[in-house]
N, C-alpha and C positions, 0 to 999 in steps of 0.2 A: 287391883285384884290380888296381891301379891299380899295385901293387908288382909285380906280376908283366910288366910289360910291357919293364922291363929289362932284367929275369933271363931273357924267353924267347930274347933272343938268344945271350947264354952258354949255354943247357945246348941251344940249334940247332949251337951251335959244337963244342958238346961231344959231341952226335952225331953229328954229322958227321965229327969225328975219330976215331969209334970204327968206323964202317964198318957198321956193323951194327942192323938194327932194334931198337929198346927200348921198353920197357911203360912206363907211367905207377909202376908199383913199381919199377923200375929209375932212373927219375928221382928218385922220391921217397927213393930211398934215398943214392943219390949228392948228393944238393943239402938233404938234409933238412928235407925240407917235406913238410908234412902230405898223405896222397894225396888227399883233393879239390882242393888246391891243381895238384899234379903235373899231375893228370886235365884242369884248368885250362888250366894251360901246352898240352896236348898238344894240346888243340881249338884255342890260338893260333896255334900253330906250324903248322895244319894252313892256318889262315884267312888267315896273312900272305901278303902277297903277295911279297914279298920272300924269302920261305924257301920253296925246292920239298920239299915232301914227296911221299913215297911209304907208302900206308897197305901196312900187310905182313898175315900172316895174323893169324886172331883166334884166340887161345888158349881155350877152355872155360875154363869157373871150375865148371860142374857138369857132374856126370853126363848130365843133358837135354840140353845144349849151347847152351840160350836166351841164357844171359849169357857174354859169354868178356871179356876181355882186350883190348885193340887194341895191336897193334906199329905204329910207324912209325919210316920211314927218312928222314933227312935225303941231300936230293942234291946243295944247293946255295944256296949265300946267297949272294943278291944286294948287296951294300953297301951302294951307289948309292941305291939305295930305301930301307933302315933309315935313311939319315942324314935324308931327308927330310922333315920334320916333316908333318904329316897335316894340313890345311886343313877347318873344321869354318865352317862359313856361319851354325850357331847361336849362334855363342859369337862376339861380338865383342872385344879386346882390351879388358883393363880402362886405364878412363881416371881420371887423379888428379885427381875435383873441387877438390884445394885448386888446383892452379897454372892453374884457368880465373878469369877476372872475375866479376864479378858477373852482367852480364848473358848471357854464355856457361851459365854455372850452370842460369839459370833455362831457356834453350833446352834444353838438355840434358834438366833434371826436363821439362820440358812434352814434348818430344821421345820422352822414354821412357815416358811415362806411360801409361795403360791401361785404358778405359772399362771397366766391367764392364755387361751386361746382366743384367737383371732379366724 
């Protein structure tokens, strides 16, 4: 999934220059990628914040009309925002224990370390 986070801004780009709403089978077939992959992308594109979308009609896939299709249109990518790397407060920067001292080392393991309850 983690691959797919580059590619969602090429085939936003690549919607966008087409003008026209497209199904998750129209990506997959243009970028060739597996359609769960596609289906993927298309829920990204929906959730970035950086890319306006526009959801379009839902196509049927049966007779009932339960399951259909989703179209979506691209109206607008922001830049500004993609270049921005995304700030996560879980994940600190990894740190290279070799080029700390000794006693830095040992703050560090005590510092990180992690009682567990019983």
């Amino acid at each position: 999934m983690s691959d797919l986070h580059g590619l969602h801004l090429t085939i936003a780009e690549w919607i966008l220059r087409r003008g026209k709403a497209v199904t998750a089978y129209d990506v997959s077939e243009h970028f060739g990628l597996p359609l769960n992959q596609a289906t993927a992308v298309m829920r990204l594109l929906e959730r970035d914040d950086a890319i306006k979308t526009i959801r379009d009609k839902n196509i049927p896939t049966h007779l009932s009309g339960r399951h259909g299709i989703r179209t979506l249109k691209v109206t607008a990518i922001d830049y500004e925002k993609t270049d921005i790397p995304q700030k996560n407060n879980l994940y600190a920067p990894a740190v290279s224990i070799s080029l700390l001292s000794t006693s830095e080392k040992w703050l560090y393991l005590i510092g990180n370390a992690r009682r567990r309850k019983k």
